[in-house]
C-alpha positions as CSV (number, residue, x, y, z in Angstrom):
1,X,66.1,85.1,69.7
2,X,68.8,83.1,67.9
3,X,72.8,84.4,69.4
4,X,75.1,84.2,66.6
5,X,79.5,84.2,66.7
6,X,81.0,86.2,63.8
7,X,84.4,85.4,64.2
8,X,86.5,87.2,62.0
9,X,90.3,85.8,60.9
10,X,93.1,87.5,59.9
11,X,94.2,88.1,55.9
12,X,96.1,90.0,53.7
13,X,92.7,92.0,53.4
14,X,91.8,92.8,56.9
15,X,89.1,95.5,55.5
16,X,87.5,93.4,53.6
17,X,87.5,90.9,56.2
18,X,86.2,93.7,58.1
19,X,83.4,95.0,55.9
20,X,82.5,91.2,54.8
21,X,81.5,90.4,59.1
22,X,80.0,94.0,59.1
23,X,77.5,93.0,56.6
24,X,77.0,89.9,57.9
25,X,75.7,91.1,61.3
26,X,73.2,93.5,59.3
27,X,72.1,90.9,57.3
28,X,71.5,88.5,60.9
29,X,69.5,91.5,62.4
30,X,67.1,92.4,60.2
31,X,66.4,88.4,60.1
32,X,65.9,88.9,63.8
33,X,69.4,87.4,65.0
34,X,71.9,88.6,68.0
35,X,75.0,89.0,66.5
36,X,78.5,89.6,67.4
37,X,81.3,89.8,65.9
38,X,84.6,89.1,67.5
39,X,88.3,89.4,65.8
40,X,91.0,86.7,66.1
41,X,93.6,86.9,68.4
42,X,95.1,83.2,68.7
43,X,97.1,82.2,66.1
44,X,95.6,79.6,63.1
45,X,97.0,76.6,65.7
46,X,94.7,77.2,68.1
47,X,92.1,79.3,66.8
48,X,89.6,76.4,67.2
49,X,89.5,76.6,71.2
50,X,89.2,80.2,70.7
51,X,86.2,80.0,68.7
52,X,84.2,77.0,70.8
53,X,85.3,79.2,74.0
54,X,83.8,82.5,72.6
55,X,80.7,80.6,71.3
56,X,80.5,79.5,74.7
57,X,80.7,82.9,76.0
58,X,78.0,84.4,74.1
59,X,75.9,80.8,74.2
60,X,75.8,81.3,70.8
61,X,73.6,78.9,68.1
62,X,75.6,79.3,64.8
63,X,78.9,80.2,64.4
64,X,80.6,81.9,61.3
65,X,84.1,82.1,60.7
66,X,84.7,84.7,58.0
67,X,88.3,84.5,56.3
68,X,89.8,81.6,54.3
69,X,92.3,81.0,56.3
70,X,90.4,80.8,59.3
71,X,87.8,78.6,57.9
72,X,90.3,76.0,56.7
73,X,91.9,75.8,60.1
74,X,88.8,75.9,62.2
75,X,86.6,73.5,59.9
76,X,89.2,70.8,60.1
77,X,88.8,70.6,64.2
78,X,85.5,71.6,64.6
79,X,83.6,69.6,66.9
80,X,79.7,69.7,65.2
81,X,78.3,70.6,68.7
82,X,77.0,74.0,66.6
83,X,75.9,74.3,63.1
84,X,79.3,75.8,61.2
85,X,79.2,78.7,58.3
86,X,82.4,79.3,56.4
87,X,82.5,82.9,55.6
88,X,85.0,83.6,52.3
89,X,84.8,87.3,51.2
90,X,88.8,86.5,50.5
91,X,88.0,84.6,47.3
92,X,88.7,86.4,44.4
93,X,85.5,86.7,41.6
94,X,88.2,88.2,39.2
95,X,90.1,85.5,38.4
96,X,89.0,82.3,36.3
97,X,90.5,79.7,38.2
98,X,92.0,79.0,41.7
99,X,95.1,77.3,41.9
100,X,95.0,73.2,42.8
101,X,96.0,73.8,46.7
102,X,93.4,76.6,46.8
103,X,90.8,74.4,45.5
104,X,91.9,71.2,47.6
105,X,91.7,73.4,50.8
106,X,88.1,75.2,49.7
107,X,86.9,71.2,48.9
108,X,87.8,70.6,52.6
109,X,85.7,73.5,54.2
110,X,82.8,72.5,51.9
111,X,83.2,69.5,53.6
112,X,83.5,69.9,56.8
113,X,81.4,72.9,57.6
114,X,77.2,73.3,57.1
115,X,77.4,75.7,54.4
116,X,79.7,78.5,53.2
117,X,78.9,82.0,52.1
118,X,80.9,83.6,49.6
119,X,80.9,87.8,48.3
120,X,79.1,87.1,45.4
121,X,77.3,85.0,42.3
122,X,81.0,85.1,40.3
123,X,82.8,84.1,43.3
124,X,80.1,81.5,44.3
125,X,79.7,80.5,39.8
126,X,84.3,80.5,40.5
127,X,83.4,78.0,43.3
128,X,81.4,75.5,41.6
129,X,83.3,75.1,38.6
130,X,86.7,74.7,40.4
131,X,85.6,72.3,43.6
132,X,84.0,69.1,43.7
133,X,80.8,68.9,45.4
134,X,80.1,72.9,46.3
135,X,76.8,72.6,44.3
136,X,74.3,73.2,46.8
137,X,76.7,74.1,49.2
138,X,77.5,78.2,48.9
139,X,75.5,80.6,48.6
140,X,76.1,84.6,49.0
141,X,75.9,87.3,51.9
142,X,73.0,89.2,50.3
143,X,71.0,85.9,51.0
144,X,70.8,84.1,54.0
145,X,67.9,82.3,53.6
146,X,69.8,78.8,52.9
147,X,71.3,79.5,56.2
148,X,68.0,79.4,58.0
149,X,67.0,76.0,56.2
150,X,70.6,74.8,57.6
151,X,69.2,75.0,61.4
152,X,65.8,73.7,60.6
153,X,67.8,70.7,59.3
154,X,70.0,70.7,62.7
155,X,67.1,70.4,65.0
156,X,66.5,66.9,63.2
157,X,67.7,64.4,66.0
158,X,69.0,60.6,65.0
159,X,70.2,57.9,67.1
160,X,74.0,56.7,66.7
161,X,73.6,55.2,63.1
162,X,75.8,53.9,60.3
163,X,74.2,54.4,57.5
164,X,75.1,52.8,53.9
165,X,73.8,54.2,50.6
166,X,74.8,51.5,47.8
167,X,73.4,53.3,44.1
168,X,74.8,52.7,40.0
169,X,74.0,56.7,40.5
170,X,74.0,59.3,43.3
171,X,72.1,62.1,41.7
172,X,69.6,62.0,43.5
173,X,70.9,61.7,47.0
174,X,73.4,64.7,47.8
175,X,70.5,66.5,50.2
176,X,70.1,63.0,52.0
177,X,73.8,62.4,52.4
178,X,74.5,66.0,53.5
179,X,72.3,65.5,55.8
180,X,73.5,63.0,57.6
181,X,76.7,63.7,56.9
182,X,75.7,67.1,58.9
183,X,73.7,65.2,61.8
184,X,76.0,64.2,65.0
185,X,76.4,60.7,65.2
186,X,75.9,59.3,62.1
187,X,78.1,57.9,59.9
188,X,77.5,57.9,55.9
189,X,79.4,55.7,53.6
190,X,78.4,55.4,49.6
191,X,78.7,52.4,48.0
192,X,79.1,52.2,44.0
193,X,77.4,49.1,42.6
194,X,77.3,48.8,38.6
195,X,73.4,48.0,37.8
196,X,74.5,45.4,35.2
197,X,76.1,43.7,38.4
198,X,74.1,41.0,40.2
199,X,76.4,40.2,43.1
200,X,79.1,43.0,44.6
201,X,82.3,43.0,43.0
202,X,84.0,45.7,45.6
203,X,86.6,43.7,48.1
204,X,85.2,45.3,51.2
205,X,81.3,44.5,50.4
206,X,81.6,42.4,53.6
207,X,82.7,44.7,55.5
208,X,80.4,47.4,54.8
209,X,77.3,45.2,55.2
210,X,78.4,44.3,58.8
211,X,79.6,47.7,59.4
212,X,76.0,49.7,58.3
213,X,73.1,49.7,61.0
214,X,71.0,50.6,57.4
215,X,71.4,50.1,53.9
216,X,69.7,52.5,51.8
217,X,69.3,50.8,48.0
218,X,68.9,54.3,45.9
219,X,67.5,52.7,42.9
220,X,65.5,49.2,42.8
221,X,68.5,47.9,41.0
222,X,70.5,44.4,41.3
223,X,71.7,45.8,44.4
224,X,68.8,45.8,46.4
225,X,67.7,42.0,45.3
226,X,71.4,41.2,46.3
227,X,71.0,42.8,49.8
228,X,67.2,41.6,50.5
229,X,68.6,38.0,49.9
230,X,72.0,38.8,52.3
231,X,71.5,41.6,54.8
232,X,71.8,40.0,58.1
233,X,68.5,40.1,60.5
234,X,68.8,42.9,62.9
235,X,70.1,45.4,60.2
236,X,67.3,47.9,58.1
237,X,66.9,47.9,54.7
238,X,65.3,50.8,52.8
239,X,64.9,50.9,48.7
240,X,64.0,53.7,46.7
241,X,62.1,52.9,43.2
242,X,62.4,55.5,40.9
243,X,59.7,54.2,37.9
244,X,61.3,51.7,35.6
245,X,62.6,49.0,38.4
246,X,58.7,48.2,38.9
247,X,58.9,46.3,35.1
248,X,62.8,45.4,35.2
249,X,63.1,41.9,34.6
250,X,64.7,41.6,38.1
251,X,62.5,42.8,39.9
252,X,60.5,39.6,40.6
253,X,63.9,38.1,42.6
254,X,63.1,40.9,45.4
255,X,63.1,39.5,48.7
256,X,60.3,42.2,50.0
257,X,59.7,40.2,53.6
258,X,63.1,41.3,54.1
259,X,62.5,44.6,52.6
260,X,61.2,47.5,55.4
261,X,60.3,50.1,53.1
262,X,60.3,50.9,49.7
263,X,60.2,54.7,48.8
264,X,58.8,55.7,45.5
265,X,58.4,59.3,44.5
266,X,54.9,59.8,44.0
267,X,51.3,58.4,44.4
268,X,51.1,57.9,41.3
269,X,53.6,55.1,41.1
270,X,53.1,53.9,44.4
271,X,49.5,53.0,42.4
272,X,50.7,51.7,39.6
273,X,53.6,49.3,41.9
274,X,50.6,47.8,44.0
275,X,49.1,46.8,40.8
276,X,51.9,45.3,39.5
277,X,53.6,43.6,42.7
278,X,51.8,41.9,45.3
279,X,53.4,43.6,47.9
280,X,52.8,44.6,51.3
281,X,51.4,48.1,50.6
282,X,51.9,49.0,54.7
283,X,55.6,48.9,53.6
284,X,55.4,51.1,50.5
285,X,55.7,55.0,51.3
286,X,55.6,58.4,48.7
287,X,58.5,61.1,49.3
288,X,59.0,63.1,46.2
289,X,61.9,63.9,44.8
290,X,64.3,66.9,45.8
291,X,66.2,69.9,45.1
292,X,68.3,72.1,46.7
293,X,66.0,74.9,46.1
294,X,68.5,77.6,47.3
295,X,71.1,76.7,44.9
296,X,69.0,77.4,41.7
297,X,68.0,81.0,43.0
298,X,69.2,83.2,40.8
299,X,68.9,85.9,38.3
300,X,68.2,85.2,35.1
301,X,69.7,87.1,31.7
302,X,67.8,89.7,30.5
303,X,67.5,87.4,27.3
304,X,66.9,84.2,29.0
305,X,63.2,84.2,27.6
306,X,64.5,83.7,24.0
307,X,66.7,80.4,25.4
308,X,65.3,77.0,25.7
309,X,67.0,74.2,27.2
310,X,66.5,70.8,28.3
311,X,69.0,68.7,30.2
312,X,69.5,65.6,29.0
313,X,68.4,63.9,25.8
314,X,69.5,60.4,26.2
315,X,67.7,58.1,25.6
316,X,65.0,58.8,22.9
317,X,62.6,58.6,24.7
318,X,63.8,62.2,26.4
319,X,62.5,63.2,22.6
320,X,65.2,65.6,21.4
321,X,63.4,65.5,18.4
322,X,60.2,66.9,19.7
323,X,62.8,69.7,21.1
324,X,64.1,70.6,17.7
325,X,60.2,70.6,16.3
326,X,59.4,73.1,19.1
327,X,62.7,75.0,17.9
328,X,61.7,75.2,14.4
329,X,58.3,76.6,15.0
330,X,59.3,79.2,17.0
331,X,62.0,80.4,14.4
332,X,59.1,81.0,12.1
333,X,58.0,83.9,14.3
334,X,61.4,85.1,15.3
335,X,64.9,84.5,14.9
336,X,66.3,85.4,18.1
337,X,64.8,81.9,19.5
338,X,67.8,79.6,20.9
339,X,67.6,75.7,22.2
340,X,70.5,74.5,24.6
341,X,70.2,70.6,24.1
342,X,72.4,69.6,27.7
343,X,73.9,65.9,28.3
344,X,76.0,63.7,27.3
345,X,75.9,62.6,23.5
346,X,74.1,59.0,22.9
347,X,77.6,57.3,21.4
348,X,78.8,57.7,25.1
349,X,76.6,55.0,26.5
350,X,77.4,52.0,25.1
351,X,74.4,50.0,26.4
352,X,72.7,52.2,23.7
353,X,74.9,52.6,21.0
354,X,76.2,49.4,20.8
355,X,73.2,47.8,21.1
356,X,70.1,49.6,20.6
357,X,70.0,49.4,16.5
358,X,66.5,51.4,16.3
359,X,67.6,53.9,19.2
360,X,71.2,55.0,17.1
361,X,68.8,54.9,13.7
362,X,66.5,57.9,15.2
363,X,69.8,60.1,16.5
364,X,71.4,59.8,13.2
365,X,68.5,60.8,11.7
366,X,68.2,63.6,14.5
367,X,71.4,64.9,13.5
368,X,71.2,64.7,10.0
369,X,67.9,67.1,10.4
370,X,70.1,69.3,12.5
371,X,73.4,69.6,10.2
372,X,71.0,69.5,6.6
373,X,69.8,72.7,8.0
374,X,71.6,76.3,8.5
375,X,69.0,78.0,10.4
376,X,69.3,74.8,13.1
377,X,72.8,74.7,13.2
378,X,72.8,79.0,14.2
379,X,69.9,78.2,16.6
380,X,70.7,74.7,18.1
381,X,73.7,74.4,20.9
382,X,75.1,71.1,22.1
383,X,76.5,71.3,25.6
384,X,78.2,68.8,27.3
385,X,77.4,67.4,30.9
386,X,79.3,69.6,33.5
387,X,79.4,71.0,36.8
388,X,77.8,74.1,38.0
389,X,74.1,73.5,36.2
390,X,72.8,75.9,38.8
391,X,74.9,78.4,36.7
392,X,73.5,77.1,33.4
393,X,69.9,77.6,34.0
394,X,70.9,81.2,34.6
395,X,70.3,81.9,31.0
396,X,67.6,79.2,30.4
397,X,64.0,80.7,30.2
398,X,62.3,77.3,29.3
399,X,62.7,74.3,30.2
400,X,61.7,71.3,28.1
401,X,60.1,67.8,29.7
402,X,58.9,66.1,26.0
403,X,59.7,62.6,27.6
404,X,57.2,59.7,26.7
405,X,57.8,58.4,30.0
406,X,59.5,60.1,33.6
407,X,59.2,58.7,37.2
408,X,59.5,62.8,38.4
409,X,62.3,64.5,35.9
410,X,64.0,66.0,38.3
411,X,65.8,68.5,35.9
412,X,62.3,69.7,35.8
413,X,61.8,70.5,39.1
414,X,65.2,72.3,39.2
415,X,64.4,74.6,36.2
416,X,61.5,75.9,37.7
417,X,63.4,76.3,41.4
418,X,65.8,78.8,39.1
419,X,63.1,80.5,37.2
420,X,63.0,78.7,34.3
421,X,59.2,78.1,32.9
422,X,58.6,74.1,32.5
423,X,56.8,72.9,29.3
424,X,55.6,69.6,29.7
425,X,54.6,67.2,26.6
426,X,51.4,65.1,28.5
427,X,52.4,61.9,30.2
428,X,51.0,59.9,32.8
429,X,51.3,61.1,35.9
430,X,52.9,64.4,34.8
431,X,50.0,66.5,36.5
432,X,50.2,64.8,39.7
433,X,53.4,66.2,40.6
434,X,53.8,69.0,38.5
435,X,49.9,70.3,38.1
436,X,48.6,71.0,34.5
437,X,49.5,74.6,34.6
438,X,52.4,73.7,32.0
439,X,50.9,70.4,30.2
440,X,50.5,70.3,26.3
441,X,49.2,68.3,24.1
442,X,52.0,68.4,21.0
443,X,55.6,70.6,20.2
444,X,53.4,72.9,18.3
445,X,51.0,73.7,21.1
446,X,54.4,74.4,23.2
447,X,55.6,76.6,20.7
448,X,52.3,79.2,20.4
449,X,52.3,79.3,24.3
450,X,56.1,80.8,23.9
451,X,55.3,83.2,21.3
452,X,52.4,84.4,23.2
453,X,54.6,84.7,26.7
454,X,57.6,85.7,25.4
455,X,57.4,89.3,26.0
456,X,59.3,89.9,29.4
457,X,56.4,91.1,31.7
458,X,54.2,88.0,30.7
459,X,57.2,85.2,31.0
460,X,58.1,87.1,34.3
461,X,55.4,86.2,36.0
462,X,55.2,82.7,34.5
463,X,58.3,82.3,35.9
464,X,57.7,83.4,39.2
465,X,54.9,81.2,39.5
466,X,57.3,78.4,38.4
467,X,59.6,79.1,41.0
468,X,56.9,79.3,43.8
469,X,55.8,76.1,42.8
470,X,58.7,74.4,43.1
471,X,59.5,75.6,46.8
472,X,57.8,72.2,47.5
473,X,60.3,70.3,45.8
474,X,63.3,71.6,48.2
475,X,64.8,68.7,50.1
476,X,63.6,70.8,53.6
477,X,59.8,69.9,53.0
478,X,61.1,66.2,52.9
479,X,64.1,66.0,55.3
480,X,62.0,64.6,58.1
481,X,60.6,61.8,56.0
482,X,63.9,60.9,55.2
483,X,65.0,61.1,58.9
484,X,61.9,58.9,59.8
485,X,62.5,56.6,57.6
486,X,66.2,56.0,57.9
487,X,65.4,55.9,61.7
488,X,62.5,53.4,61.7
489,X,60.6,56.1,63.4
490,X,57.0,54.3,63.9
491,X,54.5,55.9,61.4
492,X,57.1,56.3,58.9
């Protein structure tokens, strides 16, 4: 049986405190836990001993410190021997905003601890919006579940390691990095590198190279030609390809004897790279894509089966216009039909607007179809790229893949973790990762299967099947490949 430490601080709300470590322990038992809860006596200085010495005591395997105060102090000394849960029933849900130093301080138990557990969804929804990087890091006391992924992750095991992750874009990384940021002795650093760049421009690239014990390339971009030309012998170096590397005009400069494996995100492309590349195939290894499941889990508006969205529409080939097609169908068979087009708008990349003549032809067109139109313009809502997605797809029903061409679409994978019910467009390779459950031929075809699922029984239970399917997607079913493979584990 798994011991648990409630160790409850002091606050201005001692009850609530009170009732918030109550709950807690009822929630532990009933997942079979030993739980106890012990008050604070030390004052915020030295609180930390107090905690480690009680854990001690009661040879406890997770700890939780409920009360903001106490998290903040404790978090900021704690030692990582035990797996840390920030407890903060003393975060208001009422308010809209938390003042800066709040917000600072919450950032810094985020941080620091495993995970933090807040009253509720509008406390958690307060969270997200107000601190950088609590997506996928709070959840609520009503479920614990993310709580019993945490540990799985903690009985992981890597060597002392430095470990640097060089990317033009992290999205895809923040379960890898927290977890090694979570696993004792291992040291994570990120290092931005533009992908228009061919050499480093940072001061300190030297110094991170000889610093990292791995370099993780996320991306096959001009970094990772860079570092299979430079990395010293002696040090690994990992590369993720995410689909359109494999035919970048780079490409051909990669070093790949000096390359120890390159990670693509699904058979299918590991295929189509072999037939491309004459590369050493033992070196090339599938993990799919992930999602913090946890963090999309959660209940959905009672209209959400009248709202489609899809998250981004840059470039084209996303097919907005194939979106706005589906939209216009179903507002033939009912007007209470509403598409949330999510992203940021085309004008704000310049490597397309400035230079993509054809591409900025079939936007303005786009929106010229949209603003010639009333019934578009009531039906049809722009939304800018933000925080707190997880909160977004609370009122998203559908979710649209139209693409002509995806690696994985991720965005995907994390509307069906919340509930949402993916409508793919066919593409190859769709079906291997996503099955043909959801596949259709043309927007029209997308359109009738709405109509005919709308009703809320029918979409319910195409969204539970959604969301079952996408339990494989969660980072958890991948964490050990990732720990494998960052560790040069043999068999890898």
């Amino acid at each position: 049986m798994t011991t648990a430490l409630i160790y409850r601080g002091r606050g201005k709300n001692l009850s609530g405190l009170d009732q918030a470590a109550l709950r807690l322990q009822v929630n532990l038992h009933s997942l079979g836990f030993e739980a106890h809860v012990l008050a604070q006596e030390q004052p915020l200085a030295t609180i930390t001993d107090e905690v480690q010495a009680q854990a001690g005591k009661t040879q406890a395997q997770l700890v939780f410190v409920v009360g903001y105060s106490a998290a903040f102090a404790v978090a900021q000394q704690w030692n990582r021997q035990l797996p840390l849960v920030a407890v903060l029933p003393d975060i208001p849900s009422h308010t809209e905003s938390l003042y800066d130093s709040t917000s600072q301080n919450i950032e810094t138990i985020i941080r620091l601890a495993d995970y933090t557990l807040v009253n509720d969804t509008a406390s958690r929804s307060l969270i997200e919006y107000s601190v950088p990087g609590a997506d996928g890091s709070v959840g609520t006391l009503a479920h614990l579940e993310p709580v019993l992924r945490m540990l799985k992750l903690q009985d992981l095991s890597f060597p002392p390691l430095k470990v640097l992750i060089s990317s033009h874009d992290f999205r895809f990384t923040p379960g890898i990095v927290r977890m090694l940021e979570k696993a004792n002795k291992v040291e994570v650093r990120l290092q931005e590198w533009a992908l228009e760049e061919a050499a480093p421009t940072d001061h300190n690239h030297q110094e991170l190279m000889d610093w990292a014990d791995v370099v993780l390339c996320e991306w096959a971009g001009r970094n990772a030609i860079w570092y299979s030309h430079n990395l010293p012998a002696g040090k690994r170096l990992l590369i993720r390809l995410h689909g359109f590397e494999a035919q970048a005009a780079w490409i051909t400069d990669l070093n790949f004897s000096r390359v120890d494996q390159l990670i693509l995100v699904s058979e299918f492309y590991r295929q189509q790279v072999l037939s491309l590349h004459r590369w050493d195939r033992h070196k090339i290894k599938v993990i799919g894509n992930s999602i913090e499941f946890d963090a999309f889990s959660r209940p959905k508006r009672q209209d959400a089966p009248y709202h489609l969205g899809m998250l981004g529409f840059t470039p084209f080939l996303k097919r907005p216009d194939l979106a706005v097609e589906v939209l216009e169908n179903l507002l033939a068979h009912d007007e209470r039909y509403m598409l949330h087009l999510r992203g940021r708008a085309p004008w704000r990349f310049s490597w397309l607007w400035n230079k993509n003549l054809a591409e900025v032809d079939a936007y303005r067109q786009l929106y010229q179809r949209i603003g010639s139109s009333p019934q578009l313009r009531e039906h049809l809502v722009f939304e800018t790229q933000g925080a707190n997605v997880e909160s977004w797809f609370s009122k998203i029903g559908w979710i649209l893949s139209l693409s002509d061409r995806e690696t994985f679409h991720l965005a995907a994978a994390e509307g069906m973790a919340s509930g949402a019910v993916p409508l793919f467009l066919e593409r190859t390779g769709v079906t291997d990762i996503f099955s043909d459950r959801w596949v259709f031929p043309s927007a029209e075809a997308i359109a009738d299967y709405i109509v005919e699922h709308t009703s809320r029984p029918l979409w319910a239970a195409q969204s539970a099947a959604a969301q079952s399917y996408a339990t494989r997607f969660d980072f958890q079913e991948v964490a050990q490949e990732w720990a494998n493979s960052i560790c040069g584990v043999e068999g890898a």
